[in-house]
C-alpha positions in Angstrom: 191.0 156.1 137.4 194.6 154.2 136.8 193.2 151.7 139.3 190.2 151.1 138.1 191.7 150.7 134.8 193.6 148.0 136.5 190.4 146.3 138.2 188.3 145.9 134.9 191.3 144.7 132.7 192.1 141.9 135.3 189.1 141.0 135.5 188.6 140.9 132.2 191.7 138.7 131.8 190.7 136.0 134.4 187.5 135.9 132.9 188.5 135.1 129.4 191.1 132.6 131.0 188.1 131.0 133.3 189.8 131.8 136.5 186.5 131.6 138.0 185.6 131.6 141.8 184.4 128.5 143.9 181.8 129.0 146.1 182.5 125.6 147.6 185.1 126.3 150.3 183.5 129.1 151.6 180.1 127.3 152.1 182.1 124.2 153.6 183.2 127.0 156.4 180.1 128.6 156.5 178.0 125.3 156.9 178.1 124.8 160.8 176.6 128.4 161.4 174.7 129.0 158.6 171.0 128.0 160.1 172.1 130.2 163.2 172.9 133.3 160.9 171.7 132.5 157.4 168.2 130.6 158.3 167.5 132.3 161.2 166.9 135.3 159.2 165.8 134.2 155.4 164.4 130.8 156.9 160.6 132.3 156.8 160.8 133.1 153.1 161.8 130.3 152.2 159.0 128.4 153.5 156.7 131.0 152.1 157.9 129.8 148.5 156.7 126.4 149.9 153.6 127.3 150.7 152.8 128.2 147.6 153.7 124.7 145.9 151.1 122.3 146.0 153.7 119.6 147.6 152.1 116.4 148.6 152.8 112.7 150.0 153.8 110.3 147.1 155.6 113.0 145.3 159.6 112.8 143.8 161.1 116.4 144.6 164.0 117.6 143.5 166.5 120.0 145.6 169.1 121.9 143.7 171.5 123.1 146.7 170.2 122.2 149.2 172.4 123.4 151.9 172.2 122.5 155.3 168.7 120.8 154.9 166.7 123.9 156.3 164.0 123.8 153.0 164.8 120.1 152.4 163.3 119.3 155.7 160.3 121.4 155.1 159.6 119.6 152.1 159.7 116.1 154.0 157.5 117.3 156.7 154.8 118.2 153.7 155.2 114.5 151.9 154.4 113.0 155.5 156.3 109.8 155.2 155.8 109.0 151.7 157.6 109.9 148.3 161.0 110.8 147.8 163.8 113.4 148.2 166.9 114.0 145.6 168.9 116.9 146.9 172.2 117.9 145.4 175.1 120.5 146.7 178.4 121.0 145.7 179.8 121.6 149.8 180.2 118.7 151.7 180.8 120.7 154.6 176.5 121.5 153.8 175.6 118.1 152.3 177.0 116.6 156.2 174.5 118.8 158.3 171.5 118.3 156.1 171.5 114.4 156.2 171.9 114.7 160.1 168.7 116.3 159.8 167.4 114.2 157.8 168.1 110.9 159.4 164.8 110.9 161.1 162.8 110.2 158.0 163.2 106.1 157.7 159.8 105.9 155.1 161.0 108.5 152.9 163.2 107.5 150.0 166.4 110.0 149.9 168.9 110.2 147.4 171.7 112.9 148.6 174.4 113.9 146.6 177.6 116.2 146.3 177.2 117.5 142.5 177.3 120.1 140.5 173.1 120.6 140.0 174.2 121.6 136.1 175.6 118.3 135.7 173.0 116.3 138.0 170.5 118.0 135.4 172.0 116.8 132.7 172.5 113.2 134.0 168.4 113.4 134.8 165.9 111.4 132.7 163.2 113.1 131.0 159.8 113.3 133.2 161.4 113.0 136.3 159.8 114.8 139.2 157.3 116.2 140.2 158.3 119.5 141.6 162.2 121.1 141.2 162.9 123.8 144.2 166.4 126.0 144.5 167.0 128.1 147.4 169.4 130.7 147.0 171.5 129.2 144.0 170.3 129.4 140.8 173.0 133.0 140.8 175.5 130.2 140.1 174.0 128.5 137.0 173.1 129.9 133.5 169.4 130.4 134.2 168.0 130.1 131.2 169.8 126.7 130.7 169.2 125.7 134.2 164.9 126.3 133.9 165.5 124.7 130.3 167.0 121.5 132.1 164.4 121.8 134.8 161.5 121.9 132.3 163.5 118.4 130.9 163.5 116.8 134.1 159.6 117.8 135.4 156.7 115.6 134.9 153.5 117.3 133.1 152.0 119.7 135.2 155.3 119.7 137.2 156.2 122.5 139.3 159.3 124.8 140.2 159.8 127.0 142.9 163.1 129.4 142.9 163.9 132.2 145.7 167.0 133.9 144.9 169.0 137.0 146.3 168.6 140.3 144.7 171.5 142.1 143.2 170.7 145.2 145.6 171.3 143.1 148.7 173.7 143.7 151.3 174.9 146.9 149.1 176.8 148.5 151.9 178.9 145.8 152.0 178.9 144.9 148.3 180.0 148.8 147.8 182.9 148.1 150.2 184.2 145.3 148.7 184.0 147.2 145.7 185.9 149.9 146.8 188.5 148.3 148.4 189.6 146.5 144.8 189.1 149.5 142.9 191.8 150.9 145.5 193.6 148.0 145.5 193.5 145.8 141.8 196.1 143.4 143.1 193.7 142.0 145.5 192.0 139.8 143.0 193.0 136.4 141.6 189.8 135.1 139.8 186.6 136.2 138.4 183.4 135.5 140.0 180.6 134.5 137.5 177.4 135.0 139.6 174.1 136.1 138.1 171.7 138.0 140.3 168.6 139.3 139.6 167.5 142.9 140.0 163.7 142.1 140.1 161.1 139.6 139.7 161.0 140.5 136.3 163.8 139.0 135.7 163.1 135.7 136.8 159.7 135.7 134.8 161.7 136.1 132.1 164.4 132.9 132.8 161.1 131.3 133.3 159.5 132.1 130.3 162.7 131.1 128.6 162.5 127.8 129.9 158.9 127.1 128.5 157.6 127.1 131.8 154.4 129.1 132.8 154.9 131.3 135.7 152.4 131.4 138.6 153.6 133.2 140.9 156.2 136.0 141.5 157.0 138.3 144.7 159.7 140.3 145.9 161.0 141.1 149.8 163.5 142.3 151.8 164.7 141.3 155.1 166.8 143.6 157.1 169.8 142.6 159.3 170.2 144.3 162.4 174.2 145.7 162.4 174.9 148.0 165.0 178.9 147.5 164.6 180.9 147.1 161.4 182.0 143.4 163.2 178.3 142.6 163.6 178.1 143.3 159.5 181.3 141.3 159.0 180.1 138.4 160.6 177.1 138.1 159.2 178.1 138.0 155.1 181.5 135.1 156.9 178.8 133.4 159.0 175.8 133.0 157.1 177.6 132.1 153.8 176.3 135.5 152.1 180.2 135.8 151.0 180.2 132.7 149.4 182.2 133.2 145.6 183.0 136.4 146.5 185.6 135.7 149.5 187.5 133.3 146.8 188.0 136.3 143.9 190.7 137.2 145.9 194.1 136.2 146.9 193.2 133.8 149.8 196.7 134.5 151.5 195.6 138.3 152.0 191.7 137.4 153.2 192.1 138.8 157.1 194.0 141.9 155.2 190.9 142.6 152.7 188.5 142.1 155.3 190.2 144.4 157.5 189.8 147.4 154.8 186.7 146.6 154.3 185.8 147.3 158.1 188.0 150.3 157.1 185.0 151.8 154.5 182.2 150.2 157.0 183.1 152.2 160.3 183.5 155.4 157.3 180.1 155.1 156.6 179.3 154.3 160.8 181.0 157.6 161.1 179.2 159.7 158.4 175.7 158.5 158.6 175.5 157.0 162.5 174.4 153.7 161.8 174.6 150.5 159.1 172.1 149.9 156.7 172.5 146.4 156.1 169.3 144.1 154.5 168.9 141.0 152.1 166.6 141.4 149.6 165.3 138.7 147.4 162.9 138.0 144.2 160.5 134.7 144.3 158.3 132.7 141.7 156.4 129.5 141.0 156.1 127.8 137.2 154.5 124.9 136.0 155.5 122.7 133.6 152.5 123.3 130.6 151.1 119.6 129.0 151.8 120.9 125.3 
């Protein structure tokens, strides 16, 4: 109890202080293996929230995070030659692989940019694009704010299109890391400020918050095949699942955190004979009303 006492009142300190986390670096690290581990997997979904946006040629699309390029490249394919792409991250290490894949596209106007997609929001005319899309990011953002701003920057009858990780996904592994700062307060060194949502109903309501009329909303859940605590290890480093959560801690101690959290993952390999590890995920699509 003494320790957890200890947990919620530093991270109640760093959080008043705004000693926040930075996803940044770990998705710089992440970047060269994240379409092998992170794409591989979730890749499919992500293209299903394409399919349901009417995306055609002519279009300006907009983005937010785009990673290494895996949806931003999806999106060119559909526009066949002819519109244009603004995509915005805040890694370099992701921004680098997504114009290599990109380069092939010589009709198609790109604009591609390391930014904050807050302040790339705010820096956005009025009318803008035609269709807003955020993979996996919007967690990092004040959502309401952020589908206020996207509202902003759409053109009438504008779309979005958001898929974003459920706050029940990879629980084993978010219960370990849990547990191993509740055991061990001193661990942490900054507050991480991420909002996930539990359902779809939650992103029906940032949408309806933003004045934007929701079209379309789904949940999944995509299970990752662990058969060793390392396999489960390597997939939150690898395919950037980590990200912000790796940098709450004290960076100097990172190999000995991760080594008691393989501690509490081979405890629960022991107890229940094999790793329930899966990423689940809410999705939706809105449209900017003509009021």
């Amino acid at each position: 109890m003494i320790n957890k006492i200890k947990l919620l009142s530093k991270l109640g300190w760093y959080k008043m202080t705004q000693k926040y986390a930075n996803s940044s670096q770990d998705y710089d690290k992440a970047s060269g293996d994240y379409d092998t581990f992170f794409s591989d997997k979730m890749g499919r979904h992500s293209i299903q929230l394409l399919n349901k946006l009417d995306i055609k040629p002519g279009q300006d699309v907009l983005e937010l995070a785009c990673g290494t390029g895996f949806i931003t490249n999806e999106i060119a394919k559909r526009l066949e030659g002819s519109g244009s792409i603004t995509t915005v991250d805040q890694s370099q290490g992701m921004l680098e692989v997504a114009k290599a894949k990109l380069s092939s596209y010589s009709t198609l106007k790109l604009n591609m940019q390391q930014n904050d997609m807050m302040r790339f929001l705010g820096q956005t005319p009025d009318c803008h694009f035609n269709t807003v899309v955020c993979g996996w990011a919007i967690c990092y953002t004040n959502p309401v704010q952020f589908m206020r701003e996207v509202n902003r920057v759409l053109k009438p009858n504008g779309q979005v299109g958001i898929i974003e990780t459920r706050i029940d996904s990879e629980e084993l592994l978010m219960t370990a890391f849990e547990k191993v700062l509740s055991n061990d307060p001193s661990y942490l060194r900054r507050y991480i400020n991420i909002k996930l949502p539990s359902n779809s109903d939650v992103l029906k309501r940032w949408f309806l918050k933003g004045d934007l009329n929701t079209t379309d909303l789904w949940e999944g859940e995509q299970p990752i095949p662990c058969v060793t605590s390392e396999d489960a290890l390597e997939w939150i480093l690898r395919s950037g699942a980590a990200a912000g959560f790796l940098d709450v801690i004290d960076r100097t101690r990172e190999q000995e955190m991760l080594g008691k959290i393989k501690e509490e993952l081979d405890r629960t390999l022991l107890e229940e004979k094999k790793l329930r590890l899966s990423h689940t995920y809410v999705a939706g699509v809105a449209s900017k009303e003509i009021s």
